[in-house]
ROTI-507722 format. One record per residue (C-alpha): residue number from 0; residue in three letters; x, y, z. Coordinates in Angstrom, 1 decimal. Each point is the difference from the previous one (the first is absolute). Layout:
<sites>
<site><k>NUM</k><r>ALA</r><X>X</X><Y>Y</Y><Z>Z</Z></site>
...
</sites>
This chain:
<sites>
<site><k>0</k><r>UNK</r><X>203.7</X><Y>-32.3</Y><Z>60.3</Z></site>
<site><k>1</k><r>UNK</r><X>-1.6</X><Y>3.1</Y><Z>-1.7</Z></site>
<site><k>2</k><r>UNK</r><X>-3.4</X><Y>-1.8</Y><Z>0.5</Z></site>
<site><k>3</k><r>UNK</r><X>0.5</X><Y>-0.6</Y><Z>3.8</Z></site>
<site><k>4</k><r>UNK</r><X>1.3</X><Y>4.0</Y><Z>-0.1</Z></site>
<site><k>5</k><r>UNK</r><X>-2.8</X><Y>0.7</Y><Z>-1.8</Z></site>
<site><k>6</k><r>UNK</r><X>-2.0</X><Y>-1.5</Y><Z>2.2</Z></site>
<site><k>7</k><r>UNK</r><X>1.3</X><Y>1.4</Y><Z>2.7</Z></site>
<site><k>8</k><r>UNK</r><X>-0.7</X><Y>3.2</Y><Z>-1.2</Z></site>
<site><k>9</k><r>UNK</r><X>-3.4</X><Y>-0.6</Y><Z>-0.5</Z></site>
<site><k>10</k><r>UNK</r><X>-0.6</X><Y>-1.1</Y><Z>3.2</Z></site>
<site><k>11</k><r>UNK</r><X>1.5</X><Y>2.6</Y><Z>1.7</Z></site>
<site><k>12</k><r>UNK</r><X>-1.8</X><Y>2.3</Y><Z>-2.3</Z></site>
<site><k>13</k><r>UNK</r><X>-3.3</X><Y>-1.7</Y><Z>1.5</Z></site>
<site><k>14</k><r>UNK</r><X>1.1</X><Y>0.6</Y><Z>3.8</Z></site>
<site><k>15</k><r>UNK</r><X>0.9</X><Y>3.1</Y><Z>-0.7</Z></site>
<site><k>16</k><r>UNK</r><X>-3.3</X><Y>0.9</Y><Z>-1.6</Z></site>
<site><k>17</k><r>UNK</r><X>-1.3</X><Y>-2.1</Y><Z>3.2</Z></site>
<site><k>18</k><r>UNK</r><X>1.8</X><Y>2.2</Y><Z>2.5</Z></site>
<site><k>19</k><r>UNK</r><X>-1.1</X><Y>3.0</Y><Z>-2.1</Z></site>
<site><k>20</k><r>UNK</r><X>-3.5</X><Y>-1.4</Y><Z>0.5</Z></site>
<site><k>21</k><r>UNK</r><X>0.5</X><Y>-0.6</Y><Z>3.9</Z></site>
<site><k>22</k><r>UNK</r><X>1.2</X><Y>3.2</Y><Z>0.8</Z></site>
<site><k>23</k><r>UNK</r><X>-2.6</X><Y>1.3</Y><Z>-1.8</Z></site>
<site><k>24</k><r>UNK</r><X>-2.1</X><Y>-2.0</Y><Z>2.2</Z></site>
<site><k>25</k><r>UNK</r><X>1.7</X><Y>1.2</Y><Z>2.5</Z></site>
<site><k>26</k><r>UNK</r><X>-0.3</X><Y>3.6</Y><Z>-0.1</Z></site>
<site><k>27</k><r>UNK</r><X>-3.7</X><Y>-1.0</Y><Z>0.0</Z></site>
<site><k>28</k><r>UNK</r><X>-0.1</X><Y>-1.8</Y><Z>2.5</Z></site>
<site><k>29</k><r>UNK</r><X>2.2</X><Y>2.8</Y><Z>1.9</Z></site>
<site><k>30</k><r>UNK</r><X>-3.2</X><Y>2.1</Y><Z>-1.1</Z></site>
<site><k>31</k><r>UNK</r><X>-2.5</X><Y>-1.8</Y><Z>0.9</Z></site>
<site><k>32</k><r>UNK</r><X>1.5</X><Y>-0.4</Y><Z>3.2</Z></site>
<site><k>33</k><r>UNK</r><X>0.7</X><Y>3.4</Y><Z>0.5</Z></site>
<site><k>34</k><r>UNK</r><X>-3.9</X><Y>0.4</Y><Z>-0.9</Z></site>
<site><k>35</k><r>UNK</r><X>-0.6</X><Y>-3.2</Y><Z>2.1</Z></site>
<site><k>36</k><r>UNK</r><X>1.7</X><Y>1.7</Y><Z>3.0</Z></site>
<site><k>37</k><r>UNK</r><X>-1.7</X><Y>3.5</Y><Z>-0.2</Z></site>
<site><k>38</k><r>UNK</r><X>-3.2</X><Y>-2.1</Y><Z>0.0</Z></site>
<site><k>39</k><r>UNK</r><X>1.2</X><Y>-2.0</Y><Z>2.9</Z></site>
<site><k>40</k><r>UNK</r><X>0.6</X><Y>3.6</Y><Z>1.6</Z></site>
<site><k>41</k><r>UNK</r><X>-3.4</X><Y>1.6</Y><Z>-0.7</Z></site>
<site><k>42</k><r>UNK</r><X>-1.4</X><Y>-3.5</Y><Z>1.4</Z></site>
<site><k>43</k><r>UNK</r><X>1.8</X><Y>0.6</Y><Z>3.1</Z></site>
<site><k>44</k><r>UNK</r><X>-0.9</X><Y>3.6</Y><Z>-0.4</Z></site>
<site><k>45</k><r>UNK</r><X>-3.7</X><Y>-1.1</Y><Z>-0.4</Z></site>
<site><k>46</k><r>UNK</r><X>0.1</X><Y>-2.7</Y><Z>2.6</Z></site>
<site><k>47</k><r>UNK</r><X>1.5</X><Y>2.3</Y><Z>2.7</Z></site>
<site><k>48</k><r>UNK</r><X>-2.8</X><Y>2.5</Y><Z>-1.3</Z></site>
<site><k>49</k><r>UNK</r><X>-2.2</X><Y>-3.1</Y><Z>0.6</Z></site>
<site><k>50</k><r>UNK</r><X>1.4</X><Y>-0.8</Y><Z>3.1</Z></site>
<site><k>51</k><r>UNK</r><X>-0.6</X><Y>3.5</Y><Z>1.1</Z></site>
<site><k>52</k><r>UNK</r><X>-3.8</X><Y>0.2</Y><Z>-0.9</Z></site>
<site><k>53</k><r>UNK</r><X>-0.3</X><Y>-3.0</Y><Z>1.4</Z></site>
<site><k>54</k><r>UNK</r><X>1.5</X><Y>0.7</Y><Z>3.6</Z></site>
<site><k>55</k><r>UNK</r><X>-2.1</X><Y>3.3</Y><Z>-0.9</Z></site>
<site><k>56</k><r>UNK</r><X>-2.9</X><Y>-2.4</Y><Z>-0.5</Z></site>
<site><k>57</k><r>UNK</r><X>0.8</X><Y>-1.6</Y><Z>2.7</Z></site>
<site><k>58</k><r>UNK</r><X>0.1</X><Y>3.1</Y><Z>2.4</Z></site>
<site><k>59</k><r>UNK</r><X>-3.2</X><Y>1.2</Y><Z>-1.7</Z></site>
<site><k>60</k><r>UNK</r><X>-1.3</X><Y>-3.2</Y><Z>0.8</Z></site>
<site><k>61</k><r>UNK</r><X>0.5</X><Y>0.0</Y><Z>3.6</Z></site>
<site><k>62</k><r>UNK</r><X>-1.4</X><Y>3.9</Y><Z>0.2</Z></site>
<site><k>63</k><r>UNK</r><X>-3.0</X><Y>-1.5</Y><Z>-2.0</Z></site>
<site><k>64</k><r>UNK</r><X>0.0</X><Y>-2.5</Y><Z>2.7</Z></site>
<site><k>65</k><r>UNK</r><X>0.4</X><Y>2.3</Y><Z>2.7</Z></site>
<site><k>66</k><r>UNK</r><X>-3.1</X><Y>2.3</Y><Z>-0.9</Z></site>
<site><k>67</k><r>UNK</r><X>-1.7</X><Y>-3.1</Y><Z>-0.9</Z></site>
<site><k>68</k><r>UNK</r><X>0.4</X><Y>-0.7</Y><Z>3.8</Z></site>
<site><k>69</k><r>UNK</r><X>-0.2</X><Y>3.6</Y><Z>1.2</Z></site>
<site><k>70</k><r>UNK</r><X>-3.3</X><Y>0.0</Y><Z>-2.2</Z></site>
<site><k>71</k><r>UNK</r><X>-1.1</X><Y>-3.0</Y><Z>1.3</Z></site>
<site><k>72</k><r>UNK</r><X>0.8</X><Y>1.6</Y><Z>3.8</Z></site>
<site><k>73</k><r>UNK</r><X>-2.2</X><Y>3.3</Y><Z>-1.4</Z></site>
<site><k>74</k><r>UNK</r><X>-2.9</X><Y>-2.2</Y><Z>-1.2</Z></site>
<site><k>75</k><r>UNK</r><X>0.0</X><Y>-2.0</Y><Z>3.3</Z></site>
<site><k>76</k><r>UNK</r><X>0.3</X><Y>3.5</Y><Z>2.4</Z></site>
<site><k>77</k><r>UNK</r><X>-2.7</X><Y>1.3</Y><Z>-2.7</Z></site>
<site><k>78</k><r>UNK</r><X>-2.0</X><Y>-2.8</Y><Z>0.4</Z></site>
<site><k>79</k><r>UNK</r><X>0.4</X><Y>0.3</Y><Z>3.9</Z></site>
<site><k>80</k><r>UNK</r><X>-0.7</X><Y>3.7</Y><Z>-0.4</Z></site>
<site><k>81</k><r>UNK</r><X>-3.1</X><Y>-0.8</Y><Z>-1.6</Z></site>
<site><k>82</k><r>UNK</r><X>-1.5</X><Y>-2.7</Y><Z>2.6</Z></site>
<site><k>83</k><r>UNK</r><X>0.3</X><Y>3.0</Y><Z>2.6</Z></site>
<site><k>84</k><r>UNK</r><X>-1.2</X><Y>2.5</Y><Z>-2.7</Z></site>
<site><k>85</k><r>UNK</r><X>-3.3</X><Y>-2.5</Y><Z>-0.1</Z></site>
<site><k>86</k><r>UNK</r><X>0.2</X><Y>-0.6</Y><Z>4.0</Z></site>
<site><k>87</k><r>UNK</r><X>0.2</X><Y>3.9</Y><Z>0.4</Z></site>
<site><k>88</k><r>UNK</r><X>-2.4</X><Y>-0.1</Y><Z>-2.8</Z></site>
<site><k>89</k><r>UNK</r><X>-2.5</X><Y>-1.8</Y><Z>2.3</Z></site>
<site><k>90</k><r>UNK</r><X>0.5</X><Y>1.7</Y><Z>2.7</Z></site>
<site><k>91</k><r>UNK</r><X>-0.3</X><Y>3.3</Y><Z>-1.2</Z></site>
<site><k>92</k><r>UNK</r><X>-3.5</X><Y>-1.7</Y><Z>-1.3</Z></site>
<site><k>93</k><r>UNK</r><X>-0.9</X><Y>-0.8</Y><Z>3.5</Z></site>
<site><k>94</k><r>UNK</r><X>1.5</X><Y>3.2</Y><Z>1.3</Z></site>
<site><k>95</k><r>UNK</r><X>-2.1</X><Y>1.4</Y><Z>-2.8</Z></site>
<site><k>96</k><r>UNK</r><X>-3.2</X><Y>-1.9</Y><Z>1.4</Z></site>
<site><k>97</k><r>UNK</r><X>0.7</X><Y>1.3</Y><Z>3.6</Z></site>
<site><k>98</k><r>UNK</r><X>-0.1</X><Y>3.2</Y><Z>-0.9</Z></site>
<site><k>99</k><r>UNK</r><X>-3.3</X><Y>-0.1</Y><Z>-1.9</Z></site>
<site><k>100</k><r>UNK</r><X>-1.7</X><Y>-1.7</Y><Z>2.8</Z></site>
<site><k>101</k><r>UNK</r><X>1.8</X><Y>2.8</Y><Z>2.5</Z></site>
<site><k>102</k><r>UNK</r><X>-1.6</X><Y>2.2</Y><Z>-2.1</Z></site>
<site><k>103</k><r>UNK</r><X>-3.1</X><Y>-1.4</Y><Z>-0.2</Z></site>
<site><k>104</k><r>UNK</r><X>0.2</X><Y>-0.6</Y><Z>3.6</Z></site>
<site><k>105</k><r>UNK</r><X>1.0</X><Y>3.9</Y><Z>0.2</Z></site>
<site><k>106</k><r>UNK</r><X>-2.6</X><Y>1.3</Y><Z>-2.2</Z></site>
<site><k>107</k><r>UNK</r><X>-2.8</X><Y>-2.0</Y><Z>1.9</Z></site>
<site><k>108</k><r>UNK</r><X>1.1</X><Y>1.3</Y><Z>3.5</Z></site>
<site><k>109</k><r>UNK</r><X>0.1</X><Y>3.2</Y><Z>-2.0</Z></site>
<site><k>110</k><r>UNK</r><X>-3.7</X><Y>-0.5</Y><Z>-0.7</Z></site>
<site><k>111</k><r>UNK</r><X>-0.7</X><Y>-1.2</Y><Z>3.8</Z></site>
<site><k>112</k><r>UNK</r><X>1.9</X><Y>2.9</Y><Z>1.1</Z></site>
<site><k>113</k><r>UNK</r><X>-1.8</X><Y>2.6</Y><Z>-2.3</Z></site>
<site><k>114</k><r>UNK</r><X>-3.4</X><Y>-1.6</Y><Z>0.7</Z></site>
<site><k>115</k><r>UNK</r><X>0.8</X><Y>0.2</Y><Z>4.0</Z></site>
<site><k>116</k><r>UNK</r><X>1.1</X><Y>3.3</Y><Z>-0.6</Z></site>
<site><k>117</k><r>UNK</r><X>-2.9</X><Y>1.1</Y><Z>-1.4</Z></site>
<site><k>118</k><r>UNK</r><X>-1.9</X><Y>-1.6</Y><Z>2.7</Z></site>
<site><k>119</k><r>UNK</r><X>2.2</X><Y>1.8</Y><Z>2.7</Z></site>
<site><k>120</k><r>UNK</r><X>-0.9</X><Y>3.1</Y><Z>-2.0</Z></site>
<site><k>121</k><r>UNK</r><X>-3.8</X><Y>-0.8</Y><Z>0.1</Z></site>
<site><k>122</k><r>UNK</r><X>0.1</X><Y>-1.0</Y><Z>3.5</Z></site>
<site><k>123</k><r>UNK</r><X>1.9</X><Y>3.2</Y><Z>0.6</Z></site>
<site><k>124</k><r>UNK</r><X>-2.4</X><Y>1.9</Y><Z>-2.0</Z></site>
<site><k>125</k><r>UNK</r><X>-2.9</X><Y>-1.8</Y><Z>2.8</Z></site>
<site><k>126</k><r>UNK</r><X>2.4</X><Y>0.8</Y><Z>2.8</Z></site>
<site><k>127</k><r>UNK</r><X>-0.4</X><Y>3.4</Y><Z>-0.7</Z></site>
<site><k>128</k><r>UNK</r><X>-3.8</X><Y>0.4</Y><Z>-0.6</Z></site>
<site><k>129</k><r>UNK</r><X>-0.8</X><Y>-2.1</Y><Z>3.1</Z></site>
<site><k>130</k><r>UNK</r><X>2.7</X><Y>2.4</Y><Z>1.8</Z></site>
<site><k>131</k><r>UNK</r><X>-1.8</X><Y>2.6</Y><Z>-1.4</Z></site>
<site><k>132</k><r>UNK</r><X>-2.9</X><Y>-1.1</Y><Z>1.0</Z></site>
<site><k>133</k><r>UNK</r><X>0.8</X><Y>-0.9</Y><Z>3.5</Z></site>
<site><k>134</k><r>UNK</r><X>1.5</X><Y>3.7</Y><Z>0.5</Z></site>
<site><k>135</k><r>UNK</r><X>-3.3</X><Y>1.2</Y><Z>-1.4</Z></site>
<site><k>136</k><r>UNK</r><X>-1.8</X><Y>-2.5</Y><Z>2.5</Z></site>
<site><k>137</k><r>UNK</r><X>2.5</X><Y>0.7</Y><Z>3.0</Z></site>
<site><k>138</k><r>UNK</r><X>-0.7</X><Y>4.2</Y><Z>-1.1</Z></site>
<site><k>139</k><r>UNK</r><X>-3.6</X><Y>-0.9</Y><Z>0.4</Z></site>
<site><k>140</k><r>UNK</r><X>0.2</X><Y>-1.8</Y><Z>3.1</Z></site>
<site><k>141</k><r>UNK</r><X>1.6</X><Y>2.7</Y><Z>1.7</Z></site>
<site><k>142</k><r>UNK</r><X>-1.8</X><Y>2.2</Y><Z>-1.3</Z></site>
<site><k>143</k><r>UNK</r><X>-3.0</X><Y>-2.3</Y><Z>1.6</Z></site>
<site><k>144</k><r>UNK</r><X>1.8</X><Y>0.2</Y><Z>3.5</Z></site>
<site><k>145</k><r>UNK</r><X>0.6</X><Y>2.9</Y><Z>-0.1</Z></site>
<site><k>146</k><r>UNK</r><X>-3.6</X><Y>0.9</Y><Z>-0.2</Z></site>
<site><k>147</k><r>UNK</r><X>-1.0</X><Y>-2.8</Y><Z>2.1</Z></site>
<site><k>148</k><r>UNK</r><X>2.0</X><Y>1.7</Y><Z>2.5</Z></site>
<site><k>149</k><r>UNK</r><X>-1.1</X><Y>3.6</Y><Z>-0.3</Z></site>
<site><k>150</k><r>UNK</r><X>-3.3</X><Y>-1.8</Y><Z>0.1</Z></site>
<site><k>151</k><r>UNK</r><X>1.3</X><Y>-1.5</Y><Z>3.6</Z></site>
<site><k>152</k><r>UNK</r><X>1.3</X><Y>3.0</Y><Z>1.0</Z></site>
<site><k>153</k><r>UNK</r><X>-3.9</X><Y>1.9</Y><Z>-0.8</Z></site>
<site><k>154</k><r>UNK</r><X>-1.7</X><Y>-2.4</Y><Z>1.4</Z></site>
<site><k>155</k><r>UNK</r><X>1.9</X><Y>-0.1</Y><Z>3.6</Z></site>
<site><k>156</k><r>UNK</r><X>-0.3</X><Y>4.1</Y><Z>-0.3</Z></site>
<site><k>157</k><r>UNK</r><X>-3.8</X><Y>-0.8</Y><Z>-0.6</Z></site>
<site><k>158</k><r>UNK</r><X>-0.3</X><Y>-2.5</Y><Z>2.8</Z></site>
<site><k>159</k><r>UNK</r><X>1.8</X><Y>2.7</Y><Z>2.5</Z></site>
<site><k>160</k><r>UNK</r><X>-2.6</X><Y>2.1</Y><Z>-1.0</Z></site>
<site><k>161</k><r>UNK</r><X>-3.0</X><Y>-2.1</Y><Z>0.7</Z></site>
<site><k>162</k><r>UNK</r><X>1.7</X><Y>-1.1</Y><Z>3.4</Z></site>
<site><k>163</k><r>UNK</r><X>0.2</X><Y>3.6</Y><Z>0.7</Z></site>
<site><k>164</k><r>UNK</r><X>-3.9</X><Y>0.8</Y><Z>-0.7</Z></site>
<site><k>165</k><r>UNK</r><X>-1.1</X><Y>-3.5</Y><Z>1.9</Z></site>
<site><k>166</k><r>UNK</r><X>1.5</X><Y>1.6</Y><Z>3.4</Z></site>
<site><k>167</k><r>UNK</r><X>-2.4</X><Y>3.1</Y><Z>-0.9</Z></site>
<site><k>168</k><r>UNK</r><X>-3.4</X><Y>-2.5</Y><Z>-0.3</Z></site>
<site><k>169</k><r>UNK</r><X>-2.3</X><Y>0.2</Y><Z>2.9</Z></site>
<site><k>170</k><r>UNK</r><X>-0.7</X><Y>-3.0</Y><Z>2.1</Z></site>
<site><k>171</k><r>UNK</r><X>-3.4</X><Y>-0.3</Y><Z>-1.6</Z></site>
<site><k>172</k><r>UNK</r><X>1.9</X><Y>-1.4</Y><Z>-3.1</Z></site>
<site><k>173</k><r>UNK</r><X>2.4</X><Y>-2.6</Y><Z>2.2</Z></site>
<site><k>174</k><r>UNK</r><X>-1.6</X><Y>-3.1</Y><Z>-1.8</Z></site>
<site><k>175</k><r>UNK</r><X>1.2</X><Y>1.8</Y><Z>-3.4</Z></site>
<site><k>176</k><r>UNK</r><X>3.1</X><Y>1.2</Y><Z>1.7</Z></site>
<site><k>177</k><r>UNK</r><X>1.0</X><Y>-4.2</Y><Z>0.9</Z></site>
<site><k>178</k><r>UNK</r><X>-1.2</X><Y>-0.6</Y><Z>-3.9</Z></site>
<site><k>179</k><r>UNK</r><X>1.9</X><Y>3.0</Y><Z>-1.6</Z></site>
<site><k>180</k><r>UNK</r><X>3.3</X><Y>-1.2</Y><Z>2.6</Z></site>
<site><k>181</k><r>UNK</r><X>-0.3</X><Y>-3.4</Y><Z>-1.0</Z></site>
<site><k>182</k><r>UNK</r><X>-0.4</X><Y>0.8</Y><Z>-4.1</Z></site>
<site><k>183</k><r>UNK</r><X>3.0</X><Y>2.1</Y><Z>0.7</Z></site>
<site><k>184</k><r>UNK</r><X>2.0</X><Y>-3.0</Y><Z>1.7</Z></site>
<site><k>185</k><r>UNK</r><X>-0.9</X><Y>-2.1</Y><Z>-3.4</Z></site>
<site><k>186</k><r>UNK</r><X>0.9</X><Y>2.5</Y><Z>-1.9</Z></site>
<site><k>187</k><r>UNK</r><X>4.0</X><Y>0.6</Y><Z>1.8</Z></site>
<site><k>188</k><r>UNK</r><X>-0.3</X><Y>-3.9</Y><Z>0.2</Z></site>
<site><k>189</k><r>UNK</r><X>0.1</X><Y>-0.4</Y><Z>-3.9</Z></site>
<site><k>190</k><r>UNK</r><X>2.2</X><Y>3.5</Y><Z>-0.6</Z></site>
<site><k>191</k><r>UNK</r><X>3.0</X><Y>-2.3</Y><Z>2.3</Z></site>
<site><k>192</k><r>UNK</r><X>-0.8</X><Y>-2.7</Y><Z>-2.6</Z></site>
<site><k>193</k><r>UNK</r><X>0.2</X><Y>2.2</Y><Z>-3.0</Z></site>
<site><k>194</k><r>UNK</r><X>3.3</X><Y>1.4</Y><Z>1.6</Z></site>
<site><k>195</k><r>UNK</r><X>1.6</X><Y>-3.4</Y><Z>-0.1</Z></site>
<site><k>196</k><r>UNK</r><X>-1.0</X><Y>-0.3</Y><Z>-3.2</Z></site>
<site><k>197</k><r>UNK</r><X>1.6</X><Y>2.8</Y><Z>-0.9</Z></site>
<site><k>198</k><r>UNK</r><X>3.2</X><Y>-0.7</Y><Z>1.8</Z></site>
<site><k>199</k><r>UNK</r><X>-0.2</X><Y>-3.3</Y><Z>-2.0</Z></site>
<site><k>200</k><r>UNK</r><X>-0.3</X><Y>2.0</Y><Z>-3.4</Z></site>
<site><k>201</k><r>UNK</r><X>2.6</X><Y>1.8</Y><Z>0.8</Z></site>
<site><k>202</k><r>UNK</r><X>2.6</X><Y>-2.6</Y><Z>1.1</Z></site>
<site><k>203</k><r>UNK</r><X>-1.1</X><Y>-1.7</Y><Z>-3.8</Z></site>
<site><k>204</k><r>UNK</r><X>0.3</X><Y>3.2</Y><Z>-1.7</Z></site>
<site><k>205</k><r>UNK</r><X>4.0</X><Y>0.2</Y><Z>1.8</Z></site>
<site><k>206</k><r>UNK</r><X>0.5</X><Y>-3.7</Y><Z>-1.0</Z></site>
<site><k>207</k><r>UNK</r><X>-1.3</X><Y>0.9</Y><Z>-4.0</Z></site>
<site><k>208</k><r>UNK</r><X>2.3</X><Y>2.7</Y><Z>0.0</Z></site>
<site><k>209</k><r>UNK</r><X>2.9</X><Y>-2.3</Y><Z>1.0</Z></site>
<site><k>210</k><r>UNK</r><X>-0.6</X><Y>-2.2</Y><Z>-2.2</Z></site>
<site><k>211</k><r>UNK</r><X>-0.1</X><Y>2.1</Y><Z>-3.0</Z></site>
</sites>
């Protein structure tokens, strides 16, 4: 009986030293879940901080996006720009061309205007002599008519004169009286012609004068 007691005893000794054991275990395993559970909080803690860089990720991800597309819209209008940068390019070029050709253009006609111009001038300069000639000539040729007329206007005195004497000679000199008469007919005959002469001089002298 003291056996089985004993026994007993013993046995309860070793459950005892078992449940000592367990809730030793226990209160370790009350710790390491306790540790367990912070952990499981910073992992939430660290996933939600996850989560968050990862919607802002995300986010960054679409803005990366959307300048990739806005630069992609940039490179396309810059690329655009640059086709009518080379078409304004070209045509500034043959704008360019144009203008050096006006100017060639202009500085010939410059030429063929100077040249004519110094031709006008020349032809001026011959304008003048021959005008100064012709007034010289036209001063002369008055001056010629004018004499040729005082030389009319002496002669007819002269002839008056000799008409005068002829009634004076004697019959014996009739046949030199029909002679002198007729010399004196000649000579009116060719002082009418040098009249209309005259009257022709003058009339050209009038139509010089216009003219200049």
């Amino acid at each position: 009986m003291e056996e089985m007691l004993n026994q007993i005893l013993t046995e309860l000794k070793l459950v005892k030293t078992d449940i000592e054991s367990m809730k030793s275990d226990i209160v370790s395993m009350k710790s390491d879940i306790g540790e367990l559970k912070q952990g499981q909080a910073k992992l939430e803690q660290g996933q939600a901080k996850l989560e968050q860089r990862q919607a802002k990720l995300e986010q960054g991800q679409a803005k990366l996006e959307q300048g990739q597309a806005k630069l992609e819209q940039g490179q396309a209008k810059l690329e655009q720009g640059q086709a009518k940068l080379e078409q304004g390019q070209a045509k500034l070029e043959q704008g360019q061309a144009k203008l050096e050709q006006g100017q060639a253009k202009l500085e010939q006609g410059q030429a063929k205007l100077e040249q004519g111009q110094a031709k006008l001038e020349q032809g001026q300069a011959k304008l003048e002599q021959g005008q100064a000639k012709l007034e010289q000539g036209q001063a002369k040729l008055e001056q010629g008519q004018a004499k040729l007329e005082q030389g009319q206007q002496d002669i007819v005195s002269r002839l008056d004169k000799i008409e005068a004497k002829l009634d004076d000679i004697e019959t014996k000199n009739a046949n030199n009286h029909v002679v002198l008469l007729t010399e004196i007919k000649n000579i009116q005959k060719d002082l009418n012609a040098i009249e209309i002469i005259t009257g022709k001089n003058m009339q050209d002298i009038a139509h010089l004068k216009a003219i200049k």
